[in-house]
N, C-alpha and C positions, 0 to 999 in steps of 0.2 A: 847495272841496268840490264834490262832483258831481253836478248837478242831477240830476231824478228824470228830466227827459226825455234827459239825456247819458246816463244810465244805461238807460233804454230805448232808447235809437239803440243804445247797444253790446251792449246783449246780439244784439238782434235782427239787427243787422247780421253778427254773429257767427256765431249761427244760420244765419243767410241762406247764409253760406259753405262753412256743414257741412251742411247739407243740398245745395246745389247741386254739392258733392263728393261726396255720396252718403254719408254719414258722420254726418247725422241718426239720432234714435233717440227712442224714447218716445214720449211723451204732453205736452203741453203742461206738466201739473205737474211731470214729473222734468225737465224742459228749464229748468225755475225760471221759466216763464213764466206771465204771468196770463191769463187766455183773451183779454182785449182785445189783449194784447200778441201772442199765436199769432195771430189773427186779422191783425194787422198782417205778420207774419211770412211769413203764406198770398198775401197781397197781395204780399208783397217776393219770392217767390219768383216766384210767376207772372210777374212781370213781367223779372225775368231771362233765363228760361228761353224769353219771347219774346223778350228783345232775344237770345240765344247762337242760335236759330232763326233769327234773320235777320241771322246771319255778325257780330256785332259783337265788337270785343276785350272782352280779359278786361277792361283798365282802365278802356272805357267802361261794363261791365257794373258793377264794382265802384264806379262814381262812380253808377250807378244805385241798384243797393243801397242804399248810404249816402241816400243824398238821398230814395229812398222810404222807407227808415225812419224819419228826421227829420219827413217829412210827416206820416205816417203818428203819431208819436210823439206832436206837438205839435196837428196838427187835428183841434176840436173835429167835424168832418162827417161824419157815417155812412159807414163801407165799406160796406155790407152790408147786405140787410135778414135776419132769420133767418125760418125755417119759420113761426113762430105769428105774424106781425106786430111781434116785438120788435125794434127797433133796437139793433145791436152796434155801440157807438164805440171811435173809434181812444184812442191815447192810452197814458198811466203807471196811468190811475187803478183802482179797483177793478172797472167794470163790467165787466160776462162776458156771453157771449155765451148767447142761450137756447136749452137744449139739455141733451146729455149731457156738458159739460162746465161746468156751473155746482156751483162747490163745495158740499157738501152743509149743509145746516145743523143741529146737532146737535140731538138729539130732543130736546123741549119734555118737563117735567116734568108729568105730569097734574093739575088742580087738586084732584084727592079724592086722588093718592098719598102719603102719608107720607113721606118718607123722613129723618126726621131733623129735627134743629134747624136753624135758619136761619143759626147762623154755621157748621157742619159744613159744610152745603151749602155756604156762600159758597167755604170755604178749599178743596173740593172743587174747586170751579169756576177757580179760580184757578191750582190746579194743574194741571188740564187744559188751560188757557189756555196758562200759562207753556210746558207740553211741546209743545205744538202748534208755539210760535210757534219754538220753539229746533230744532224738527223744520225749519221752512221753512226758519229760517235755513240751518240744516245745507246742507239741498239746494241752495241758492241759488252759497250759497259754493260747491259743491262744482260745480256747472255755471261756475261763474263761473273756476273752478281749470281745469278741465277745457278749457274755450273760452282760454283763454289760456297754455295750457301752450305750450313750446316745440316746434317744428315742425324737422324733421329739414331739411335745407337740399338743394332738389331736385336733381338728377344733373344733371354738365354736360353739352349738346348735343353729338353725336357731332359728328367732322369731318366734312369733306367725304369721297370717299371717294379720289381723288388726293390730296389730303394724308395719307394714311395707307398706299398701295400703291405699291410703286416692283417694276418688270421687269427681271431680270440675264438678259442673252445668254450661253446657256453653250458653244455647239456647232452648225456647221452640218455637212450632210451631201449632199456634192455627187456627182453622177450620173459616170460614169467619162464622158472627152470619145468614145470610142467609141460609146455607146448613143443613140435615134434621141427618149428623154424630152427633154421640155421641164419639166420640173419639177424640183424639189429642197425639201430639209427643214431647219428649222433649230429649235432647243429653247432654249427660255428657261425661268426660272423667276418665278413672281410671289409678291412678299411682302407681308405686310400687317403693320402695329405696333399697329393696334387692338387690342380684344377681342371688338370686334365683328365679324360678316362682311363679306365684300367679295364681290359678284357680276359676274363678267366677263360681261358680255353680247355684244359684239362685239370683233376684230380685223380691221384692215382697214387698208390703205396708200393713198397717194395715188399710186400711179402706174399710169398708164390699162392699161397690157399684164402686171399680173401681175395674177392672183386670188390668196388662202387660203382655206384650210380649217384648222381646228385638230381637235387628239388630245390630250385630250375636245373636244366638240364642245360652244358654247356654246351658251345662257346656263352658266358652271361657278363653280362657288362655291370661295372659296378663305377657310378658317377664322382666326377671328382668333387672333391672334397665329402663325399660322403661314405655311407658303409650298406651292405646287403647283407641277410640270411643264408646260409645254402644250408641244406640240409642234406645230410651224406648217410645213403643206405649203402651197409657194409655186408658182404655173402660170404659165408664162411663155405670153400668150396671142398675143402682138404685140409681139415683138423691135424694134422701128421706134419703141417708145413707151416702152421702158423706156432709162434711163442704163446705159449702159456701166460708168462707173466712178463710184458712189456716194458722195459728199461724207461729209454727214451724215444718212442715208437715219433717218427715224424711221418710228415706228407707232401708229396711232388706233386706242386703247382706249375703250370705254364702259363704265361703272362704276356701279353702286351700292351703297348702303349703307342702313341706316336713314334718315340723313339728306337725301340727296338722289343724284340719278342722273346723271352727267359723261360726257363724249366729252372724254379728255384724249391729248396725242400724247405719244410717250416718245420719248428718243433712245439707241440699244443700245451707242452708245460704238462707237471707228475701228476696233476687231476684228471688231464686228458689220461696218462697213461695207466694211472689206476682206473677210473671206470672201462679203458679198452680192457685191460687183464680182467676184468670183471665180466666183459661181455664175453668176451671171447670162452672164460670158463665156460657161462652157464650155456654158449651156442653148442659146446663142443661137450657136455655132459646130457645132454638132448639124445640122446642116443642118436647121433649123426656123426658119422667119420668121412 
């Protein structure tokens, strides 16, 4: 069976959750709580909401909770003093705190008012007793239903946002070997399998004698679950510093997503790196060094 202060740790701890979710509501009585128990509940919260203010996890916070409610539940020692001098204790038991939330107490019969025989009156009294008390219950249970109901199971964490975007080389476009450019253009496509977005923020190579530019120009966003164009103009700036004939040339993306922001390299596959060694020749046979 459940002690009164098990049952007081668990409401309040309860409480404690919905409220620091922002999902509290009422007043202490529709929350099925007794004013000493709100009062314990005021304590449990504040002190959360210091420890989440100074960066702590959730699971320390929640080991907080609990163990201040427990305190809170079972010692006898004043939280509180109220306005007039009354002392509010912690605790299961009836005391309430003084104030606008000490339950009211039903009006006294006047000692010259009539109203009847004295067993009328009793069985009167009895029945207003009974519906009172089957009122509380009602709400108790119905908080109690309420704090325990089943919790929809949270959305899993996006991926990274290279795990979710891969780039296909579709087409480069090289300068005729007559014309005196040092540049050329080559288009890829980028896809993403999320449903979330993907933001391209840079492209960029490792090698010292070429610059890009992209068409769009980033930061460009490219929608989940679908794919974008970029079209990537390359400047041969320093022929002396670029390969001749590219292996397996890749290219350094940065990325983000919901979840986090990456600089990942991609490699565009031997067609990309044959047409680069292609371009690259005819920029750098241009009579440009």
């Amino acid at each position: 069976m459940t002690s009164d202060v098990d049952l007081c740790v668990s409401i309040v701890s309860l409480w404690s959750r919905e409220v620091l979710d922002g999902r509290g509501y009422g007043d202490y009585r529709s929350m099925g709580l007794s004013g000493g128990q709100y009062d314990i509940l005021r304590e449990v919260v504040d002190a959360a909401r210091t420890a989440r203010r100074q960066g702590k996890g959730t699971q320390y916070v929640g080991t907080l909770t609990e163990r201040q409610a427990r305190e809170g539940c079972v010692s006898p020692v004043p939280l509180r003093r109220a306005r007039r001098g009354a002392v509010v204790m912690s605790g299961v038991g009836p005391v309430e705190p003084d104030g606008d939330t000490r339950p009211l107490d039903p009006p006294s019969v006047a000692p010259h008012v009539r109203s009847g025989p004295p067993a009328r009156r009793s069985r009167r009294h009895r029945r207003t007793t009974a519906a009172t008390l089957l009122a509380v219950a009602v709400l108790a249970g119905g908080a109690l239903l309420y704090l325990t109901r089943p919790r929809p199971e949270p959305a899993p964490e996006p991926r990274f946002p290279s795990q979710t975007t891969s780039f296909r080389y579709l087409y480069m476009q090289v300068r005729d070997a007559g014309t005196t450019s040092a540049e050329f253009e080559f288009t890829m496509q980028a896809f993403t399998e999320s449903d979330a977005p993907v933001t391209v923020l840079g492209i960029s190579q490792p090698y010292a004698g070429l610059s890009l530019t992209s068409r769009p120009a980033t930061p460009l966003r490219v929608n989940g679950g679908g794919s974008r164009k970029i079209a990537v103009t390359v400047q041969v700036t320093e022929c002396g510093k670029v390969p001749r004939n590219a292996g397996l040339p890749f290219l350094d993306v940065t990325l983000r997503n919901t979840r986090a922001k990456e600089a990942h390299s991609y490699i565009l596959g031997a067609r990309y790196a044959r047409d680069l060694s292609t371009a690259l020749e005819v920029a750098c046979s241009n009579g440009f060094r």
